[in-house]
C-alpha positions as CSV (number, residue, x, y, z in Angstrom):
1,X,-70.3,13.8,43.0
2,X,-66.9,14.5,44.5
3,X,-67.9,18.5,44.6
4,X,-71.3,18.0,45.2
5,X,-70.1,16.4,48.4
6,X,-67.9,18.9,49.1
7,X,-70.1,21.5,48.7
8,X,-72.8,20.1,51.2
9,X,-69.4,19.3,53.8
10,X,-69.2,23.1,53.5
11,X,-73.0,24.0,54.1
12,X,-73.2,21.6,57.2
13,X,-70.0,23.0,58.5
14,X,-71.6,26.7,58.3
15,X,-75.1,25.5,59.2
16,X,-73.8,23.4,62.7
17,X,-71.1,26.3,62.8
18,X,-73.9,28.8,63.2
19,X,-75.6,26.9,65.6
20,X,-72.6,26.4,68.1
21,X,-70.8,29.2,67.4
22,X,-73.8,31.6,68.7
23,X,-73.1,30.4,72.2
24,X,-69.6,30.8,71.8
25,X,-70.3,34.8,71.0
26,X,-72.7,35.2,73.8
27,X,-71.3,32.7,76.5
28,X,-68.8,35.2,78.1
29,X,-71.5,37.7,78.6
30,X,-73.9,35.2,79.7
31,X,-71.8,33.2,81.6
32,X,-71.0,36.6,83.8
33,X,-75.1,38.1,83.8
34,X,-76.3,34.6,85.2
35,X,-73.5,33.1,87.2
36,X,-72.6,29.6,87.4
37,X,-75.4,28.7,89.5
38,X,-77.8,30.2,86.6
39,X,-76.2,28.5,83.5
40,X,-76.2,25.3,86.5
41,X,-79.9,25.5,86.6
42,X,-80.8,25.4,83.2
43,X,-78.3,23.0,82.2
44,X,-80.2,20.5,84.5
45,X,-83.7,21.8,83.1
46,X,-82.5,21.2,79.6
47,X,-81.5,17.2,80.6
48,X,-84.3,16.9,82.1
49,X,-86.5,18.0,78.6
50,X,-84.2,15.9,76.7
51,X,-85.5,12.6,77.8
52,X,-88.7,13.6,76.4
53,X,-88.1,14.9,73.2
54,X,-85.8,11.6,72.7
55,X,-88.9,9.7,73.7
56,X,-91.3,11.2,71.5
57,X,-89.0,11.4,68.4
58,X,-88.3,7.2,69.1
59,X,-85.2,7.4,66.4
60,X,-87.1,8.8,63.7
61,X,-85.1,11.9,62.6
62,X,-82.0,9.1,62.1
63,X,-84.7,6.9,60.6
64,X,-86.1,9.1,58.5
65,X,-82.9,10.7,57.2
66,X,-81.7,7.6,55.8
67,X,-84.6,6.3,54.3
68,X,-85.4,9.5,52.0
69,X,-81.8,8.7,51.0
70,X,-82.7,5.2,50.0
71,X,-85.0,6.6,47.7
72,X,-84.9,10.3,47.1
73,X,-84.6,9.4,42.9
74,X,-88.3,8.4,43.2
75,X,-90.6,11.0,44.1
76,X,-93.5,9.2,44.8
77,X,-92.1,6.7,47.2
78,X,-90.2,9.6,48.8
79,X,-93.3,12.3,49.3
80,X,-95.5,8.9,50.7
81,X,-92.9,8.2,53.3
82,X,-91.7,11.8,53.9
83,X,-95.6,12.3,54.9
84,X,-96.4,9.4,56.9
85,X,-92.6,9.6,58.8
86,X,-93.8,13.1,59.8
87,X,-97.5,12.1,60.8
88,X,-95.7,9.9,62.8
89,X,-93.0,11.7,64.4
90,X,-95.5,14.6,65.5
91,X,-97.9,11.9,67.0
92,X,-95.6,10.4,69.2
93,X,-94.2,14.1,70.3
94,X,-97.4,14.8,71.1
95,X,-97.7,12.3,73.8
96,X,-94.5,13.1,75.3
97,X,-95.5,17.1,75.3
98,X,-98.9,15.9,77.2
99,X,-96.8,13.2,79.6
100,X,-94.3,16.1,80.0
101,X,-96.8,18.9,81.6
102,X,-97.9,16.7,83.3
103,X,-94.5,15.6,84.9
104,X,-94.2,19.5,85.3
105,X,-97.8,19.7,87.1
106,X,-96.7,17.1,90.1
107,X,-93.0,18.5,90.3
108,X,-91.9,20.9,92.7
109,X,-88.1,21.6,91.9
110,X,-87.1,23.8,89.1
111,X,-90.8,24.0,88.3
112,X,-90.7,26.9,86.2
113,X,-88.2,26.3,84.5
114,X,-88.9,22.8,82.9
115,X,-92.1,25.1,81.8
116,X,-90.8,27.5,79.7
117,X,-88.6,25.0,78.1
118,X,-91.4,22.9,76.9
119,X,-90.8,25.3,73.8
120,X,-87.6,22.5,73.3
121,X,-90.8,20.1,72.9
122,X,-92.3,22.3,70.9
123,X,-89.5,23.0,68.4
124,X,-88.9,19.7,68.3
125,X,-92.4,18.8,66.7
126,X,-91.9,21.5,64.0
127,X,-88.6,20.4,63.1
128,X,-88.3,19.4,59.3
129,X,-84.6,20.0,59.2
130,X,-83.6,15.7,58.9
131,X,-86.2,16.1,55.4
132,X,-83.6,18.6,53.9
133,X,-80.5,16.5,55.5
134,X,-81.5,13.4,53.9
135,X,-82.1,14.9,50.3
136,X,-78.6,16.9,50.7
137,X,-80.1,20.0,50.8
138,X,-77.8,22.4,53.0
139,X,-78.1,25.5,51.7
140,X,-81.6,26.5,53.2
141,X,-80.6,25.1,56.5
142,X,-78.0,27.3,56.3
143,X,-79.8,30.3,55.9
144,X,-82.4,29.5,58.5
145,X,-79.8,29.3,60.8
146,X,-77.7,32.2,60.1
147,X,-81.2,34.1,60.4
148,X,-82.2,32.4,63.7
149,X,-79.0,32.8,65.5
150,X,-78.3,36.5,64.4
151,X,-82.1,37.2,66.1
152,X,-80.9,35.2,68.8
153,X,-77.7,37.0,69.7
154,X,-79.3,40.6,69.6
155,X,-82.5,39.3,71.8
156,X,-79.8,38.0,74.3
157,X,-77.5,41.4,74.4
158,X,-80.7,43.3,74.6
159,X,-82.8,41.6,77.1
160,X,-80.9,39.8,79.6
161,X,-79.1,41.7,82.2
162,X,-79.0,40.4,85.1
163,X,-79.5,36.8,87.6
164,X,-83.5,37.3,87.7
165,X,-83.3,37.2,83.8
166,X,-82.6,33.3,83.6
167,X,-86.2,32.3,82.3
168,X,-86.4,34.8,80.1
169,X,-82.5,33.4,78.5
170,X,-84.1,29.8,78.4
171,X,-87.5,31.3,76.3
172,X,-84.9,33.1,73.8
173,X,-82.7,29.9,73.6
174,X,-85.6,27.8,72.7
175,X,-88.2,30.4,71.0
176,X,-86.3,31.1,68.5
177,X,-85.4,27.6,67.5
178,X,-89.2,26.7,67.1
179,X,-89.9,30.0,64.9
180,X,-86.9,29.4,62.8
181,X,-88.1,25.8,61.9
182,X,-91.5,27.2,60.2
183,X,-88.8,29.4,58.0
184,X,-87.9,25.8,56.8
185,X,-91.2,24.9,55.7
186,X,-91.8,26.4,52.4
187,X,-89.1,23.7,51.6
188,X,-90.3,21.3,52.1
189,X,-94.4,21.6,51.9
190,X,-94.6,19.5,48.6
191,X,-93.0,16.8,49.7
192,X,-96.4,16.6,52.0
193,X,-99.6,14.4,50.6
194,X,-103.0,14.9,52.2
195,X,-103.5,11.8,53.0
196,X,-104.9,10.1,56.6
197,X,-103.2,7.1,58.0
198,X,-103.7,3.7,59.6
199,X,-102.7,2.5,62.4
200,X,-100.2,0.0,60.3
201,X,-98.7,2.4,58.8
202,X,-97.4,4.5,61.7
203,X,-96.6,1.0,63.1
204,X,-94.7,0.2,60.6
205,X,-92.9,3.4,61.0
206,X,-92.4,3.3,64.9
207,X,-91.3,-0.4,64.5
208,X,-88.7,0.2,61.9
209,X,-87.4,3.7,64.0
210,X,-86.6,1.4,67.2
211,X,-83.4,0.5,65.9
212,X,-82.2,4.1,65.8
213,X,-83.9,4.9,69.0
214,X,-82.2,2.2,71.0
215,X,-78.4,3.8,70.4
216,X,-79.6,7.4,71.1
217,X,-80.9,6.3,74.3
218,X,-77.7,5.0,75.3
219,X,-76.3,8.5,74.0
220,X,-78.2,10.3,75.9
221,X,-77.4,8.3,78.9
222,X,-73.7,9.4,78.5
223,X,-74.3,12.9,77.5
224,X,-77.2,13.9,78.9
225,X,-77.5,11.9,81.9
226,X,-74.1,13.1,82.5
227,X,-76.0,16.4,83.8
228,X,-78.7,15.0,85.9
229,X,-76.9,13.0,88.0
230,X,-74.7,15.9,88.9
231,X,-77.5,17.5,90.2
232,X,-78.6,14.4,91.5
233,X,-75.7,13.7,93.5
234,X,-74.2,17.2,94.1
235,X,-77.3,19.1,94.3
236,X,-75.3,21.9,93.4
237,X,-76.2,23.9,90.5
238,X,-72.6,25.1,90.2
239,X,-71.0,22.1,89.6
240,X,-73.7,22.0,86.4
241,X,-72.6,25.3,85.6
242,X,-68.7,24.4,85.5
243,X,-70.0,20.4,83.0
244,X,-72.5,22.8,80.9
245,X,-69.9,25.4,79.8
246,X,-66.6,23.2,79.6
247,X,-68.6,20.9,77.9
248,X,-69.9,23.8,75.3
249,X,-66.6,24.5,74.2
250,X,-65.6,21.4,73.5
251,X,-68.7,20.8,71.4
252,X,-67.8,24.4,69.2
253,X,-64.6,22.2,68.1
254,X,-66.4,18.9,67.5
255,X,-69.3,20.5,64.9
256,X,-66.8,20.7,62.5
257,X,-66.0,17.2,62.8
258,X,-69.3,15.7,63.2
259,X,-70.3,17.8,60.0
260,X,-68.6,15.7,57.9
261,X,-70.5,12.4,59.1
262,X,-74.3,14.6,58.6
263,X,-73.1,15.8,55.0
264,X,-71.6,12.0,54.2
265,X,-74.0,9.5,55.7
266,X,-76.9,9.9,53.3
267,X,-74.4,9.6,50.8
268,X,-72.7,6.4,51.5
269,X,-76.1,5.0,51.9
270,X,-77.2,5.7,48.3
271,X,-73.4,3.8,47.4
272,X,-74.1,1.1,50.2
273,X,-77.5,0.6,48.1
274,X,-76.2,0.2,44.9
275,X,-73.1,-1.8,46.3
276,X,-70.4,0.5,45.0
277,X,-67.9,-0.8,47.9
278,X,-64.5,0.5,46.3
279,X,-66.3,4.4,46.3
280,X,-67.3,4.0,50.2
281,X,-63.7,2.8,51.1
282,X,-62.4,6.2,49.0
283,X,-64.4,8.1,51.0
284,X,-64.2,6.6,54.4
285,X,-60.4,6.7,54.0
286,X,-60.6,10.9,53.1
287,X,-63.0,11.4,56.2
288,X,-61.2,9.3,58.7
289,X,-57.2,11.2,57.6
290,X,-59.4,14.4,57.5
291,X,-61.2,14.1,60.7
292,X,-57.6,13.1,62.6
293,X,-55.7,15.8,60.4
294,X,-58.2,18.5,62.3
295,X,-59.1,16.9,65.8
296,X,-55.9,16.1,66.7
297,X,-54.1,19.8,66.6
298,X,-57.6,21.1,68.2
299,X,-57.1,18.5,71.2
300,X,-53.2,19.6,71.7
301,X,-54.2,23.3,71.3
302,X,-57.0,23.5,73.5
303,X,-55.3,21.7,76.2
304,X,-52.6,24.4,75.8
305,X,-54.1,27.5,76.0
306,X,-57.0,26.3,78.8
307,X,-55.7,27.8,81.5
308,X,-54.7,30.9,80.1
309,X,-58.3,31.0,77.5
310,X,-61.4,29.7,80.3
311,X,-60.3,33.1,82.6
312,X,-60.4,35.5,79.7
313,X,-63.5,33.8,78.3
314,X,-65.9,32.9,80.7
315,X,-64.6,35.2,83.6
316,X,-63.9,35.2,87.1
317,X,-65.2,32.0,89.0
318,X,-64.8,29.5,86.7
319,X,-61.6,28.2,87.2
320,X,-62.8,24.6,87.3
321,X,-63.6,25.1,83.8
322,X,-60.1,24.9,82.9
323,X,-59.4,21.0,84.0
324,X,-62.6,20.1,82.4
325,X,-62.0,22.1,79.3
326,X,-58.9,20.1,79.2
327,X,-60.3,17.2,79.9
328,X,-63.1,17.3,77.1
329,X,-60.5,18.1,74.5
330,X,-59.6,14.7,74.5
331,X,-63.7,14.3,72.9
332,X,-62.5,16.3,70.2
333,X,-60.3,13.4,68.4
334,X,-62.7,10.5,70.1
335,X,-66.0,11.9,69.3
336,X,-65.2,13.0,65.4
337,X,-64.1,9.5,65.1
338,X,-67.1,7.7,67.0
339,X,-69.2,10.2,64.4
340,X,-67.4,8.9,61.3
341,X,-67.2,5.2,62.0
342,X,-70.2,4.8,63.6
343,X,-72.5,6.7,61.6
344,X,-70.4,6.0,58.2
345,X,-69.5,2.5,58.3
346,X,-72.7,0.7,60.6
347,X,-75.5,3.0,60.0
348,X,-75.1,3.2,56.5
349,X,-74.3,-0.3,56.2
350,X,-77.5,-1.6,58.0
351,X,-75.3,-2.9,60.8
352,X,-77.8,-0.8,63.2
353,X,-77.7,-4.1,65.6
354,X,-73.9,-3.5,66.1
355,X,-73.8,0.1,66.1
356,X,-76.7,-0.2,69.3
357,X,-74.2,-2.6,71.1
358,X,-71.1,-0.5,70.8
359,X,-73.4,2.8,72.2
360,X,-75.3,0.6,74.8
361,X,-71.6,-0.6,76.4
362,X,-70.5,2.9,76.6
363,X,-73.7,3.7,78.4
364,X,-73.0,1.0,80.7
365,X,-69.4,2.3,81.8
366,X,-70.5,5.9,81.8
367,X,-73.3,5.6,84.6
368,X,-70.9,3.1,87.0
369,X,-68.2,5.3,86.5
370,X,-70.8,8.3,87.2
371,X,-71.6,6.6,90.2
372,X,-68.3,6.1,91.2
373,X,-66.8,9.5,90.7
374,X,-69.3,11.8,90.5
375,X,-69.7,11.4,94.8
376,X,-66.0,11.8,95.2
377,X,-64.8,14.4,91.8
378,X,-68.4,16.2,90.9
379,X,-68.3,17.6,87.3
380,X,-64.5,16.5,86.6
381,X,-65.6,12.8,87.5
382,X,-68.5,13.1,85.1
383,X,-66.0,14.4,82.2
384,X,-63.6,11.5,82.9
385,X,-66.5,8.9,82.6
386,X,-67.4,10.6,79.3
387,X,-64.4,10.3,78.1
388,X,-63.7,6.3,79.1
389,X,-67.1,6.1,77.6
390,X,-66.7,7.4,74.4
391,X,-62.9,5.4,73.9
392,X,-64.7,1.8,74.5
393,X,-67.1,3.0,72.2
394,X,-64.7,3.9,69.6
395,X,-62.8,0.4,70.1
396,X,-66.3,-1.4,69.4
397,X,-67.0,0.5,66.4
398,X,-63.3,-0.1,64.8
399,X,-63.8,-3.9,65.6
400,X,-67.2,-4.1,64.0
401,X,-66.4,-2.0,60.9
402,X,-62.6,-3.4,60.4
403,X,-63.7,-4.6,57.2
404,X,-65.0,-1.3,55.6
405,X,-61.9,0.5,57.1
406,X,-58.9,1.1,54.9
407,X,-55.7,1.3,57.6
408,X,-53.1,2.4,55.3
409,X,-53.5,5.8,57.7
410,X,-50.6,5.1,59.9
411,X,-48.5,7.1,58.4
412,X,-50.4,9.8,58.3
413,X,-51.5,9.7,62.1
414,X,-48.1,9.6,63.0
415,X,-47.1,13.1,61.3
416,X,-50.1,14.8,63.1
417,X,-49.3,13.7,66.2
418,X,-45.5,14.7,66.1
419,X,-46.6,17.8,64.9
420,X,-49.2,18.4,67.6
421,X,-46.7,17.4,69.9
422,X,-44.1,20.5,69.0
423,X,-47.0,22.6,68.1
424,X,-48.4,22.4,71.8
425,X,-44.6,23.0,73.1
426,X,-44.4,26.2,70.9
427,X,-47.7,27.2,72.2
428,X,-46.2,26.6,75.9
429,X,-43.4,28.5,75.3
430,X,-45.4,31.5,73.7
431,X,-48.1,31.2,76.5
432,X,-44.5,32.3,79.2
433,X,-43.6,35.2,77.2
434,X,-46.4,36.9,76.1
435,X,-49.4,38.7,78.9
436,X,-53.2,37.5,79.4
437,X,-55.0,39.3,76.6
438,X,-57.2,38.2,73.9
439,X,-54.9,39.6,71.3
440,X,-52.2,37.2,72.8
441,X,-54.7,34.7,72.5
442,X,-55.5,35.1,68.6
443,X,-51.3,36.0,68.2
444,X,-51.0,31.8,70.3
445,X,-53.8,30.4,68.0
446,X,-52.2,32.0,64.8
447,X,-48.8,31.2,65.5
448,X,-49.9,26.9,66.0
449,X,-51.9,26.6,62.9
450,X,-49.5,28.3,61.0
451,X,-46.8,25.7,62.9
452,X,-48.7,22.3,62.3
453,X,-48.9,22.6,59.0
454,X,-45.7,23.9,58.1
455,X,-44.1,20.7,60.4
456,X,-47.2,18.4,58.2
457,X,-45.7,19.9,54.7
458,X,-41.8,19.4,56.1
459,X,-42.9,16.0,56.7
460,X,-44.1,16.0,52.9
461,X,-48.0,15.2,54.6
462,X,-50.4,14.7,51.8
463,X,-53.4,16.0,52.6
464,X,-51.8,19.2,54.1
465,X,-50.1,19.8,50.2
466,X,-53.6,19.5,49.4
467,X,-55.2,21.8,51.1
468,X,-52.2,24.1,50.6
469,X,-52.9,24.1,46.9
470,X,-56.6,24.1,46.9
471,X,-56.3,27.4,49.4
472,X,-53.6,29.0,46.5
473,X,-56.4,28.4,43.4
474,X,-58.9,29.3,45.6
475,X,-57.2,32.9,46.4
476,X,-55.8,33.0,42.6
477,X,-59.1,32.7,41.5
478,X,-60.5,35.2,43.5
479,X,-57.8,37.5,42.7
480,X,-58.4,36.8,38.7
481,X,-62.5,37.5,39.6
C-alpha cells in the first residue's frame, strides 16, 4: 500500500506538474507578446467562465471522486454510479453552457472573449479525469497531459505574436484541454452502462453533490472572485494582469503540495470506511511534516529572490509582480496545509458540514477585506485578503480535525523554519554579490536547496535522512542497472 501510494504521489506530482509548469515555460514570452493589459483581460474572462462551470458541475467531480472510492472493489456498484454521476454531471453543464451564451448574447463588455472561452464549458463536460482520480489511476492522466501541454506550448510559440493575438491565446489555452480529455476516454468507456435514467436518480445525485458544491463556492469566492472584483472596482485590466501572473507562480509551487492531498484523499477514504484509524493518523502525520518540510523553504526562497526573479521572468513592466509574488508565497505553506487538512481529515471523514463552514468564513473575510482594500491597494489588497482568508481557514480546519491530527510535529516545524530562516539570509547575501542573470538565478536556487537540507541533516531532521537515503539507493540502483 505504502508504494502503491507513493507511486500515484509521484504520477499526480508529474500530471499537475505538467499542467502548471506549461505556463511557467510560456509565461515570459506571453507575458511580453500580450502585455499586462492582455493577460488583464483574459484573466477577468476566465473568472467570469468559472462561475459557470462551478454551477453546472454542483460539487460533483469532489462527489464523485470519493464515492468510486467508497466502492471501487465492486464493479457493479461502481460502473452503475460512475454512469449515472456522469449523466448527471453533463446535464447540469449543459444548462449552464445554454444560460452562459446567453449571458454572452445580452453582454457588451469583453463580449468576444467570454465567447471563445466557452470551450472552458466545453472541456469541462468532457472531463472524465475525477473517474481515473478516484480509482488511483495516474498514470494515463499523466500521459494525457504531457501530450496536451507539449501541443500546447508549440501552438503558442508558433501562433501568437503579437497584442491582436489574445483570442487566438485563450482558444489554444482552452482547445486543447477539451481535445486532450477525449484522449482520456478509452479509459474509462467500460466503466459506462447504456442505461437511461430517472428523474430520482439524478436527484439523488445532485442532492448528495450539494455538500461538495457549497465549500467550492465559497472557494471560488476567494480565488476567483478575487479577479472580478479587481476589474470591478479598478476597471483596469492591468491591475488583473499584475493578480493573474503573481498569482500563477505561486500556484507552480503549490501543485506539488496539493498533489499529495489528490493522490491521498481517495485513499484515506477506503481506511476511513473500513475504520482503520491508527493507518490514517500514520499517514496524516507523513503528509502534514512533508507538506511543511517543502512549503516552508519554497515561501522563504521565493520571497528572496522576487525582486531579482519577476524582472528576469516576466519582463519589463511588471514590477508590481514582485510584492505580490511575495506576498502569495506566504499561500505556499497555508494553502498545502488547507489542502491536507481539509481535504484529508473532513472530507474523507464525512465531516463535509464542517469543512463548508471553515471555507464559507474565509469567503466571508475575503470579499469585506476585498471591499476594503481593493479601492485603496488594487491587486496587492486582493492578495492580502487571500491570504487573511486562507489563515482563518486553516485555524478552522485544525480546530475541527484536532482529533485526527497527530502534533508530535513541533519539533520538526521548528528545524525547517530555522533553516529557512539562514537559507533565505544566504540567499540575500548571494543575491549582493552575484549580477541579474538567469544563470545566477539557477547558481541562488542551487546553492539554498543544497543549504536547507544540509542545516535539516546537522539538526539530525528525520525526514531529510530519509530522503537523503532513498535519493542514494535510488542513484545506486541506477548505477547497478
Amino acid at each position: 500500500m505504502k508504494e502503491s501510494l507513493r507511486k500515484n504521489y509521484i504520477y499526480n506530482m508529474i500530471f499537475q506538474l505538467i499542467a502548471i509548469l506549461a505556463p511557467f515555460i510560456t509565461t515570459p514570452y506571453v507575458s511580453r507578446v500580450l502585455g499586462a493589459d492582455g493577460i488583464g483581460e483574459y484573466s477577468y474572462g476566465l473568472s467570469v467562465v468559472t462561475y459557470f462551470a462551478i454551477f453546472g458541475t454542483l460539487g460533483i467531480t469532489t462527489y464523485g471522486q470519493i464515492e468510486i472510492a467508497k466502492i471501487r472493489d465492486n464493479q457493479k456498484q461502481l460502473k452503475c454510479l460512475i454512469t449515472e454521476v456522469m449523466a448527471a454531471r453533463v446535464l447540469t453543464m449543459l444548462l449552464s453552457c445554454i444560460t452562459y451564451i446567453s449571458v454572452i448574447a445580452l453582454s457588451n463588455a469583453h463580449s468576444k472573449m467570454l465567447l471563445v472561452l466557452l470551450l472552458y464549458l466545453l472541456s469541462q463536460i468532457s472531463d472524465v479525469s475525477w473517474i481515473l482520480q478516484g480509482l488511483e489511476e495516474f498514470q494515463s492522466l499523466v500521459i494525457r497531459n504531457i501530450i496536451i501541454k507539449i501541443v500546447n506550448i508549440v501552438m503558442l510559440f508558433l501562433f501568437i505574436q503579437n497584442r491582436t493575438d489574445l483570442y487566438l491565446y485563450a482558444g489554444i489555452m482552452q482547445g486543447t484541454v477539451f481535445v486532450g480529455n477525449f484522449f482520456l476516454w478509452p479509459y474509462v468507456w467500460k466503466y459506462f452502462l447504456p442505461s437511461i435514467f430517472s428523474i430520482n436518480v439524478l436527484l439523488k445525485h445532485w442532492r448528495a453533490s450539494m455538500a461538495y458544491f457549497i465549500p467550492t463556492v465559497a472557494t471560488t469566492i476567494y480565488t476567483v472572485l478575487d479577479k472580478s472584483m479587481i476589474g470591478w472596482i479598478t476597471h483596469s485590466d492591468f491591475q488583473n494582469g499584475f493578480y493573474e501572473q503573481a498569482h500563477k507562480i505561486e500556484q507552480i509551487l503549490v501543485v506539488v503540495l496539493t498533489s499529495l492531498g489528490t493522490v491521498t484523499l481517495p485513499r484515506i477514504t477506503n481506511m476511513f470506511n473500513k475504520h482503520d484509524d491508527k493507518g490514517i493518523k500514520i499517514i496524516m502525520k507523513k503528509t502534514i511534516t512533508l507538506v511543511l518540510f517543502i512549503s516552508i523553504p519554497m515561501c522563504f526562497g521565493l520571497i528572496a529572490i522576487a525582486d531579482r526573479f519577476i524582472p528576469l521572468f516576466l519582463g519589463k513592466g511588471y514590477n508590481e509582480c514582485i510584492i505580490l509574488t511575495q506576498i502569495f508565497s506566504l499561500l505556499i505553506i497555508v494553502v498545502g496545509l488547507d489542502n491536507t487538512i481539509g481535504r484529508q481529515c473532513l472530507m474523507a471523514a464525512n465531516r463535509q458540514n464542517l469543512f463548508n463552514k471553515g471555507v464559507i468564513w474565509g469567503a466571508i473575510v475575503n470579499v469585506c477585506l476585498n471591499l476594503i482594500l481593493i479601492p485603496k491597494l488594487g491587486a496587492i489588497g486582493a492578495a492580502i485578503s487571500s491570504v487573511c482568508a486562507e489563515l482563518l481557514i486553516l485555524v478552522i480546519f485544525v480546530y475541527y480535525s484536532k482529533d485526527l491530527l497527530d502534533f508530535s510535529i513541533k519539533k520538526s516545524l521548528v528545524n525547517y523554519l530555522v533553516s529557512a530562516t539562514l537559507m533565505f539570509i544566504l540567499l540575500k547575501t548571494l543575491e549582493l554579490k552575484l549580477n541579474d542573470s538567469i544563470f545566477s538565478i539557477i547558481v541562488i536556487i542551487t546553492a539554498g536547496v543544497c543549504f536547507y537540507i544540509i542545516g535539516l541533516l546537522i539538526m539530525k531532521e528525520s525526514l531529510a535522512k530519509e530522503i537523503l537515503i532513498q535519493s542514494i539507493n535510488f542513484l545506486i540502483k541506477r548505477k547497478h542497472f
